[in-house]
C-alpha positions, 0 to 999 in steps of 0.5 A: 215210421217208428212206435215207441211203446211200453205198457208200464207207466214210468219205463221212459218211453216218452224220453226214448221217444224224444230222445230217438227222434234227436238223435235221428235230427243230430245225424242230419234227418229232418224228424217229427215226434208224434204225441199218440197218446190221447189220454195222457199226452206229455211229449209237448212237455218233455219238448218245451212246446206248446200243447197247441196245434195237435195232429188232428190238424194233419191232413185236410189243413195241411202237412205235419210238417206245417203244425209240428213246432221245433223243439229248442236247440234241436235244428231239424227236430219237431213235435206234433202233440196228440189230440184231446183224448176220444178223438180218433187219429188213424186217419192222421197217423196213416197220412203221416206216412207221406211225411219226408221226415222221419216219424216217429211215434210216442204210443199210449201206456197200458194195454188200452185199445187206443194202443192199436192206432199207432202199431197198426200203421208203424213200420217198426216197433220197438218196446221200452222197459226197465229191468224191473220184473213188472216193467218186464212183464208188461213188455212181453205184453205190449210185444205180444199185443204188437205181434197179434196186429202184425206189427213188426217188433223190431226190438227193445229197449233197456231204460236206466240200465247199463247192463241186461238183467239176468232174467230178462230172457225169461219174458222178452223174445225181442232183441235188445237195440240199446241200454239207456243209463240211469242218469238225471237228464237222459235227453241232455247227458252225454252217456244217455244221448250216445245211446240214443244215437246208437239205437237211431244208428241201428234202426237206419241199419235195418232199413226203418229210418231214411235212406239218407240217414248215416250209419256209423258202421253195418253192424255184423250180420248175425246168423241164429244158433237155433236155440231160441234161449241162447240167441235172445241173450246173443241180441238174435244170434252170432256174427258171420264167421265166428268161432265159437269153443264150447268148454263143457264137462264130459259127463254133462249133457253139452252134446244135446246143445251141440245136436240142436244147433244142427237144426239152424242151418246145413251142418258138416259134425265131424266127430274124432271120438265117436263113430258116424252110425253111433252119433246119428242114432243119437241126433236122431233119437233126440226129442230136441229140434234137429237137422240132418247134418253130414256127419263125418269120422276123422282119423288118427292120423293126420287129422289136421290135414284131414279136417281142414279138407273136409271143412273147405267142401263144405257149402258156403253159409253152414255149420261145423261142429267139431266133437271133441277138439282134444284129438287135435289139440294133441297136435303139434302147436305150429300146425295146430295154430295155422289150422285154427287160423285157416278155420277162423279164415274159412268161417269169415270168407264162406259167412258160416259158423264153427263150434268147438267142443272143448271137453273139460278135465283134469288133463286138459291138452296144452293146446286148449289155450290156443283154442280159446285164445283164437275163439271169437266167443267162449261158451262154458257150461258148468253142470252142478249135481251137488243140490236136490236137482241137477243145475246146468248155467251157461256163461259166456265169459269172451265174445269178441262182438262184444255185448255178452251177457253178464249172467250165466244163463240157466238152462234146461236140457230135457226135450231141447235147450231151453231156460229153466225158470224154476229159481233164480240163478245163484 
């Protein structure tokens, strides 16, 4: 059972409601929109049906499935309108769990306690908004009334957008599961429905829809970076096997980012500048959240050979950060590309993630472009001193998952890396 919920009037939550629940019916799975919304119910509107049996027939007179009416020219799909407004529906939102159909809830706007109905008793929620700043504050809100009942938020949804708005990490500690175009006819536009099937796509995926409802592909496993700005605009974190180049100025800040990484999971730091009791004393003085990493010192000499051996000992499901790649990259190009390859093989075979930091300068290796070439994503920090106050914006010009965010991110180095919301990014 799926909660469709959004505090702001007018961010479509009720077209996502429906447009969920026909996707769900065009992929072959019986489904059943329930109208939760006492006060102002207007899903038997956007469906063309009558207002006429409600829910509150659910349960001593029959199953849903007996009172639900089909909505026309959608086989499989049928809509339950809500009740009149001050009677309770608990009772029968609870006994729509026994449904074999998929169900799926459109929740009252607002913060009202009726609100509390449909997230106590859904397996999932996920909360719609537009891009606007006072749609995305009352999501944040809806989320965190969701949370409080220990409703499970699964993630948003974006409405008359095709892209994530710069600021939408600011407020939203939710991933994104879709972004709804901004068209005329959302339920009958073919942009708008391939969105909607996407999101019906990723919801089966996760287990919250039927076990027989198809799935187009797994999506990738994602694994966290432990930087909570970061993988809220990576939709929850990198896919498994990613090989991130990490291109940062030398006098910037960027270790902090590569230190607080270490705190996801086990971390093999190969340092090829710095000495192993020198990059220790520094993770451990920190005031960021950190790991233990294993870290290790590669040599001058055949330090291909030598991190590649180093890689492969290390445990499946970890991290490897590389500070700085210019000692490698210095390599001859044969070796050097078959070493990118055998990483990039190693990273995918053992579910484990590696970050390359590529200092930028004016002499940068020749080799630098052959890093980033075989990078499943590039991260790029530009550190800017020439205001009042120093800026740091982190883009994210190739992600191979695809979905990168098309604003750079604005962060914050002091205790962690986190966003700084002080202005706008320019």
């Amino acid at each position: 059972m799926i909660a469709i919920a959004g505090a702001k009037g007018g961010c479509g939550k009720t077209t996502t409601a429906l447009g969920l629940a026909q996707a769900i019916g065009r992929a072959g799975n019986p489904t059943i929109a329930v109208d939760a919304d006492r006060h102002l119910p207007n899903l038997h509107v956007a469906a063309h049906v009558d207002r006429e049996p409600t829910v509150d027939r659910v349960g001593a007179d029959g199953t849903a499935t007996d009172f639900a009416q089909q909505v026309p020219d959608h086989s499989g799909v049928a809509v339950l309108p809500a009740p009149k407004a001050g009677e309770a529906m608990q009772t029968q939102l609870r006994t729509l769990s026994t449904e074999t159909a998929d169900i799926v809830l459109d929740c009252p706007s607002g913060t009202r306690s009726d609100l509390a109905d449909p997230l106590s008793v859904a397996d999932a929620v996920v909360v719609v908004t537009t891009t606007t700043d006072e749609s995305l504050t009352a999501a944040a809100k809806t989320i965190d009334i969701a949370r409080r009942l220990d409703a499970t938020v699964v993630g948003t949804v974006l409405t008359k957008c095709d892209t994530v708005p710069t600021r939408y990490d600011d407020r939203i500690d939710a991933p994104i599961l879709a972004t709804i175009p901004d068209v005329e006819q959302p339920l009958e536009t073919a942009s708008a429905c391939t969105a909607f099937d996407g999101l019906a796509s990723a919801l089966a995926s996760q287990g919250y829809l039927s076990s027989t409802m198809p799935v187009d592909s797994p999506p990738d496993r994602r694994l966290e970076t432990g930087i909570d700005a970061l993988d809220r605009a990576l939709g929850g974190g990198l896919p498994t096997g990613s090989v991130v180049a990490y291109r940062a100025d030398a006098a910037s800040q960027s270790e902090l980012l590569l230190y607080e990484l270490t705190s996801a999971r086990r971390t093999l730091f190969l340092t090829t500048e710095r000495s192993v009791d020198g990059v220790l004393r520094t993770i451990e003085s920190t005031r960021a959240d950190v790991g233990r990493p294993t870290v290790r010192s590669v040599s001058d000499g055949d330090s291909l050979e030598e991190v590649t051996q180093l890689i492969e000992a290390f445990p499946d499901e970890s991290n490897v950060v590389i500070d700085s790649m210019d000692l490698l990259e210095y390599s001859e190009t044969a070796p050097y590309v078959e070493f990118l390859n055998r990483l990039d093989e190693h990273m995918c075979e053992t579910n484990s993630l590696a970050f390359l930091h590529c200092l930028k300068g004016q002499n940068e290796p020749d080799n630098r472009t052959r890093t980033e070439h075989c990078a499943d994503a590039v991260f790029d920090l530009r550190t800017d001193c020439s205001g009042a106050e120093l800026e740091n914006h982190l883009s994210i010009p190739k992600l191979r998952c695809g979905g990168q965010p098309t604003e750079a991110i604005k962060l914050e180095f002091t205790d962690g890396v986190g966003i700084d919301t002080s202005r706008d990014i320019a």
